[in-house]
N, C-alpha and C positions, 0 to 999 in steps of 0.2 A: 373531497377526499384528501387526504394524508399524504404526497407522492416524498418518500427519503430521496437526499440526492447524496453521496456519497462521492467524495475527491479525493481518491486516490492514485494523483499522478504526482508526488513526494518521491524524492531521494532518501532524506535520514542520511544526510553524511557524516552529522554527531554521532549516530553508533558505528560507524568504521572500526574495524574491518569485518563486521558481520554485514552490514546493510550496506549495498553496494549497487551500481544504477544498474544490474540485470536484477538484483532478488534485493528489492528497498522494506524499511523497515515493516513499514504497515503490513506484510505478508511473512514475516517468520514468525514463528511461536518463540516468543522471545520471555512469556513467564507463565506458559502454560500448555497444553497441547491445542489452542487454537491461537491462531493470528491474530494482531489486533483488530486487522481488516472483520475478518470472522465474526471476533468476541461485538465491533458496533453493527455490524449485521445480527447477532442473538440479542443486543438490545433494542431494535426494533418491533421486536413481537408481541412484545405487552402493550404497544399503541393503538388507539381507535382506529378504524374506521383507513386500514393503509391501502392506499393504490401501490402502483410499482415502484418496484425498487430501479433507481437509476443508479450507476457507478459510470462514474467521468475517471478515463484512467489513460493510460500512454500504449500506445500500438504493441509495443514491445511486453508490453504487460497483459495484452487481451486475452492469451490461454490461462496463464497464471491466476487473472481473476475469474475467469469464468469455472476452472476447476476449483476453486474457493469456494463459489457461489454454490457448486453442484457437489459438495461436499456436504451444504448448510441444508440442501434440496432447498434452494431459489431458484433454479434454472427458469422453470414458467413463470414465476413471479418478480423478474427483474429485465436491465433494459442494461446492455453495456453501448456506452457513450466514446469511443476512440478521437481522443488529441492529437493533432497531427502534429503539434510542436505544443510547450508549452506557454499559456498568455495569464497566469494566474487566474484567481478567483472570479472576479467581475465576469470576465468573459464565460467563464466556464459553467457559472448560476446562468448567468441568463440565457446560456445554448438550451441549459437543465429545462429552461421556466417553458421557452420556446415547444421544445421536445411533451414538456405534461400538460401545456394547454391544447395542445393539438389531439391528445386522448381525454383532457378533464377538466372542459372551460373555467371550473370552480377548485381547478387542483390549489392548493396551496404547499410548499415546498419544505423541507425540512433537509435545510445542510449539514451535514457535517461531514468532518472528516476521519477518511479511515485509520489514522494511527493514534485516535486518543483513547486514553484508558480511564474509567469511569468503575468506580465500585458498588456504588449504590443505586443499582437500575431504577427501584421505586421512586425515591427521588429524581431520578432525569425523567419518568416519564409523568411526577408533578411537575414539574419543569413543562416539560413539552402541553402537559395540557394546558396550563395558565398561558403558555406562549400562543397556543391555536386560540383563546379566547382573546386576546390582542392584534394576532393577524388578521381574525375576523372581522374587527373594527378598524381596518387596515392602516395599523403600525408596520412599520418594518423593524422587527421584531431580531434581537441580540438576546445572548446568556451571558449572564455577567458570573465569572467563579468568582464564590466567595473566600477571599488570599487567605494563604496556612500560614504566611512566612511572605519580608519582606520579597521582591524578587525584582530585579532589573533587565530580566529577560523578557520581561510578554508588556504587553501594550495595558492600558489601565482605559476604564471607562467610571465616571462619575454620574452617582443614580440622582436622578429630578423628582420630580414630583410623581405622586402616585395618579393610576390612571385607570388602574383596577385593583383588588386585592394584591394582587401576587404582582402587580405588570407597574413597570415607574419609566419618564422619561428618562434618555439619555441626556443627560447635563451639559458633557463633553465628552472627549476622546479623548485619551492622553498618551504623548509615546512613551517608550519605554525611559524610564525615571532614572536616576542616579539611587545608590543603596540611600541615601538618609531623606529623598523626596518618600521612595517606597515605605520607606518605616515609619511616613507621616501619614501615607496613603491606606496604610494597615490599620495603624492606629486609630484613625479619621474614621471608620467605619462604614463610610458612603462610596467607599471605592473599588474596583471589583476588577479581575483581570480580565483581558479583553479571550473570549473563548475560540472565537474564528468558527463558532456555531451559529446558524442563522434561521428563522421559518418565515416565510412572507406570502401573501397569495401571490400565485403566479404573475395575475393579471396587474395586478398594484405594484407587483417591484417590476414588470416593466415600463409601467406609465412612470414611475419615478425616476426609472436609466435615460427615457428620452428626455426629463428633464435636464437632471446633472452629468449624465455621459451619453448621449444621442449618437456619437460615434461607434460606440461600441454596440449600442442594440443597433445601428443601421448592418454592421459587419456582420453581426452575429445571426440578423435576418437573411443575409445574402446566401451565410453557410448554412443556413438552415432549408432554405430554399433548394440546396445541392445537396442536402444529407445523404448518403447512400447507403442502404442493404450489402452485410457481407458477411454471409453465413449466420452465426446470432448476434452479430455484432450492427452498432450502426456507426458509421466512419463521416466524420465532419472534414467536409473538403479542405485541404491544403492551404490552394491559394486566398480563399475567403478567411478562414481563421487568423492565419501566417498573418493576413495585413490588420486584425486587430490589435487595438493596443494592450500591450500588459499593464493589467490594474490589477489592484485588488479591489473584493466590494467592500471594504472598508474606504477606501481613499475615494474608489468612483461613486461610492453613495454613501454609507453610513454615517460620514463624518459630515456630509451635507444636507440631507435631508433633512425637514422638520416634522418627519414622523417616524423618529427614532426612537425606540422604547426596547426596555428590559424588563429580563424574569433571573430573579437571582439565584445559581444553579452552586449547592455543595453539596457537592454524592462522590465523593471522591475522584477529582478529577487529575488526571496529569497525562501532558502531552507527549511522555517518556522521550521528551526531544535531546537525552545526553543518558552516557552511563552513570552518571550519578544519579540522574531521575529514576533511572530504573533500579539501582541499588534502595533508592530512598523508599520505592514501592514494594520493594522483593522481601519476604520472610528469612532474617535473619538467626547463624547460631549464639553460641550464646557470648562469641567473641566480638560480635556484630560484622561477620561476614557474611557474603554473599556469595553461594557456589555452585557452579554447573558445569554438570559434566564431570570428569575423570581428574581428581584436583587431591593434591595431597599436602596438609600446610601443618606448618609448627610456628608456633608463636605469633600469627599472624591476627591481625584486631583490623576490624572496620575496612576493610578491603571487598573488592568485586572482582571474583577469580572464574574466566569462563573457559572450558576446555572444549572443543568442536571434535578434534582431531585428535588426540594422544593426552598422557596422561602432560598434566602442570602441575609442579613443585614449586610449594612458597613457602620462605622461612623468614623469622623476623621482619614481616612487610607491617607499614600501618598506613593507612589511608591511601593505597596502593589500587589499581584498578589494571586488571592484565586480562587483554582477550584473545583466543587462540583459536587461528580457523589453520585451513592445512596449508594457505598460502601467505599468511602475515598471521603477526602480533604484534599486540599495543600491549605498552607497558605505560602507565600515568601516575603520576600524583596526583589523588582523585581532586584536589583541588587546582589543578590544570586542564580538567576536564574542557574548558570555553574552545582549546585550541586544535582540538580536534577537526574541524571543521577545516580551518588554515592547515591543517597538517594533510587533509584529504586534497585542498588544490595541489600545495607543490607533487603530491603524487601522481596527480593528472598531466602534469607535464612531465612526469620523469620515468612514470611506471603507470602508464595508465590502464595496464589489465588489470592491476591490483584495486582499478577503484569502479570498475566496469565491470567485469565479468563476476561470475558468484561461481561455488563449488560445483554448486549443484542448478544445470540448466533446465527449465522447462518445455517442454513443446505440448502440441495439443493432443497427444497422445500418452502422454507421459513426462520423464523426465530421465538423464543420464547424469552420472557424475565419472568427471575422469581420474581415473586409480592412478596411471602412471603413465610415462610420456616417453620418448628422446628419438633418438636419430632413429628414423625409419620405421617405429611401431608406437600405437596408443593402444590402451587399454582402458575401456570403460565400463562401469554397470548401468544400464538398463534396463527401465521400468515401463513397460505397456502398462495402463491402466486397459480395466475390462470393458472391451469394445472397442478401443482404442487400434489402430494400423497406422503400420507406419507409409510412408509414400513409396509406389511402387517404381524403381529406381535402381540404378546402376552405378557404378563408379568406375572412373577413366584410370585413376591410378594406383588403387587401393585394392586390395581383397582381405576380408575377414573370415575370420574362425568365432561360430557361435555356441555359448555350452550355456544353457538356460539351468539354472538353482533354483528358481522357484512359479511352481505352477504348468501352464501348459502354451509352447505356441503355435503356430500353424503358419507354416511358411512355405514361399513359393518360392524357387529358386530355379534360372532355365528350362523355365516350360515345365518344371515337375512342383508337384503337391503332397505336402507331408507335414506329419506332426512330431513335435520334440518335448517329449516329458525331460523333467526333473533329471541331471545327470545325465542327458545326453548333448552329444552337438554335433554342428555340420561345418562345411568350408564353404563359401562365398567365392568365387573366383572373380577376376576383374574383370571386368567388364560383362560381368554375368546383370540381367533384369533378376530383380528379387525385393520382397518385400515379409515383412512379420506381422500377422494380424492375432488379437485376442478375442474373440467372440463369448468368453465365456465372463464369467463372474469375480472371478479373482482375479489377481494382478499376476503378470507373468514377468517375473526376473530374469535377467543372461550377462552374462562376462562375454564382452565383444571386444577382440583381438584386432586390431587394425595393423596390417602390415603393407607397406609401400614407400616410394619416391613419395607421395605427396599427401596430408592427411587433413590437408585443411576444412574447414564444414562444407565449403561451398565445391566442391567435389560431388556433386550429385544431379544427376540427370534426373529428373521425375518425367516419367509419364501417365499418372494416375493417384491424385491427391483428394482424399475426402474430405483436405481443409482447407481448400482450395490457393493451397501456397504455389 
């Protein structure tokens, strides 16, 4: 069988200040109402013959994707894989290979990752088939895109000989080129960008790690050997991961092996890895802008204007790129776009909640965002998703005032039980036990008032958590 393995433990610091290490890009709807995480999960479905879905993702990210997943209805039909630190690629296929041989001696694997954007699904999944007819004959198996345009950002691979219809060796690896190598590489027609897509039988790409990296299948057996059960999650031990090496599986195998083979993949592919990439994909008007959200411009050509939070005014801009969430904005010449990235470290040292935290937090019940702050009171919205409760819990220094807007909730608060429709609320006192649970179907919304000496998150005694925090 089929088993997807999907890597979604990415930052995206190229799209700052929307994609930030609590909400990274692969999980915002960034050109449509699904994620791109989402949209490469909806193009898994028109393939043969799929076992589970696996997603390898970061701790801090485990409710986020798993409400993803239960968005798409995968909950039964997938496997979430938790990183305890990141070791790149290499390590992270072959936890995958470890994990689906153990349910499907004959699984064979299909990588990719969550934040690529792909337009023509029929196409990748000729792709993927010619590719299963190559890992069959056990190639370790790459997509090579076929280039739109010179590019010195992605890694190039040179196609060999043919080996099936569709399937040719890999020639060489090449890294990333200077603009006029690329414009030869284009031109040449034998060259193809490197995808960071991969499918291989389980079994074969481990016999080929103990060749060329033996260290890292020795680590990766150890943590494998420690996996643990937590909740629907499965948690890959600390200490055994932590000491293997970061590779990637290009560098620990692909560039070494000699059964290296391609299937050459042009279905509209881009790794939306910069706001330029995503202007260059996005439906433009007839100025050749790009607009989202509350944007009001004059005179403005060839610009990417996004508004999160409040209205943006642009006059006379061209080739201008401006993003607006409610705690930064970027302002570019879209052809300065490369520097974005350098622009997100020195924030890391100077302001680093601007490049951490996101507007809007999730937890496994839901998600809040906070409205407004300062000396002694917060104000948040609050979203229980249905079924969802929160942890039954107290706070030392705080008390809130609850007015729920939308839906219905059911709250305990000092030993009593009661229900709060739409336009009604209650007061929390400090130091009171109390908890919000949704049992029903809809999502239940509330404006929560935090007043106190202390408002930090970790202010909260739990004694009764159904998600086992």
């Amino acid at each position: 069988m089929l088993h997807p393995v999907i890597l979604a433990g990415g930052v995206g610091s190229r799209l700052w200040p929307l994609s930030r290490a609590a909400m990274p890009k692969q999980f915002i709807e960034l050109d449509g109402p699904s994620s791109l995480f989402q949209q490469t999960l909806m193009r898994l479905r028109g393939l043969p013959e799929l076992g589970k879905i696996r997603v390898l993702g970061n701790s801090d990210h485990r409710f986020l994707i798993a409400e993803q997943l239960r968005q798409q209805q995968l909950t039964e039909g997938s496997q979430i894989l938790l990183e305890p630190v990141g070791r790149n690629t290499a390590p992270a296929v072959t936890m995958a290979a470890l994990v689906a041989i153990a349910e499907d001696q004959d699984a064979q694997i299909l990588v990719l990752a969550a934040d690529h954007k792909i337009t023509n699904v029929p196409a990748f999944e000729q792709a993927v088939a010619a590719a299963i007819e190559l890992a069959s004959a056990n190639y370790m198996v790459t997509f090579g895109i076929v280039p739109g345009r010179p590019e010195t950002g992605y890694g190039y691979l040179k196609k060999g000989l043919p080996v099936t219809e569709r399937g040719f060796r890999v020639e060489t690896f090449v890294e990333k080129p200077d603009l006029e190598t690329a414009s030869a590489y284009v031109t040449s027609g034998e060259h193809y960008w490197n995808s960071g897509m991969f499918l291989f039988s389980a079994t074969e790409l481990l016999l080929e790690m103990e060749i060329h990296a033996p260290d890292i299948v020795q680590q990766c057996r150890l943590a494998f050997e420690r996996i643990s059960s937590d909740l629907d999650f499965l948690r890959i031990p600390d200490a055994e991961f932590a000491a293997c090496r970061s590779e990637s599986i290009d560098y620990a195998l692909m560039e070494k092996t000699s059964r290296a083979a391609m299937v050459a993949l042009d279905a509209g592919w881009n790794d939306l890895g910069s706001w330029q990439s995503l202007w260059d994909v996005s439906p433009k008007d007839e100025a050749g802008n790009v607009v989202s959200g509350q944007v009001e411009m004059i005179g403005t050509r060839q610009s990417y204007v996004h508004a999160a939070s409040r209205t943006v005014a642009a006059i006379g801009l061209e080739n201008v790129t401006v993003v607006e969430t409610d705690d930064a904005v970027l302002v570019a010449s879209s052809h300065e776009l490369q520097h974005v990235k350098q622009l997100v470290e020195a924030l890391k040292e100077r302001a680093p909640q601007l490049t951490e935290t996101a507007s809007v937090v999730h937890r496994p019940w839901g998600c809040y965002r906070t409205l407004a702050s300062g000396f002694g009171f917060q104000v948040k919205h609050i979203t229980v998703l249905p079924g969802g409760a929160l942890s039954l819990q107290r706070h030392a220094h705080r008390s809130e005032h609850w007015t729920v807007i939308k839906g219905l909730g059911e709250i305990h608060c000092a030993g009593k039980d009661f229900v709060l429709h739409a336009n009604q609320s209650t007061y929390i006192p400090k130091g009171a036990v109390h908890r919000l649970s949704n049992p029903r179907s809809e999502a239940v919304e509330l404006i929560e008032v935090q007043l106190g000496d202390y408002l930090g998150e970790d202010d909260i005694e739990r004694f009764d958590d159904v998600y086992g925090r």
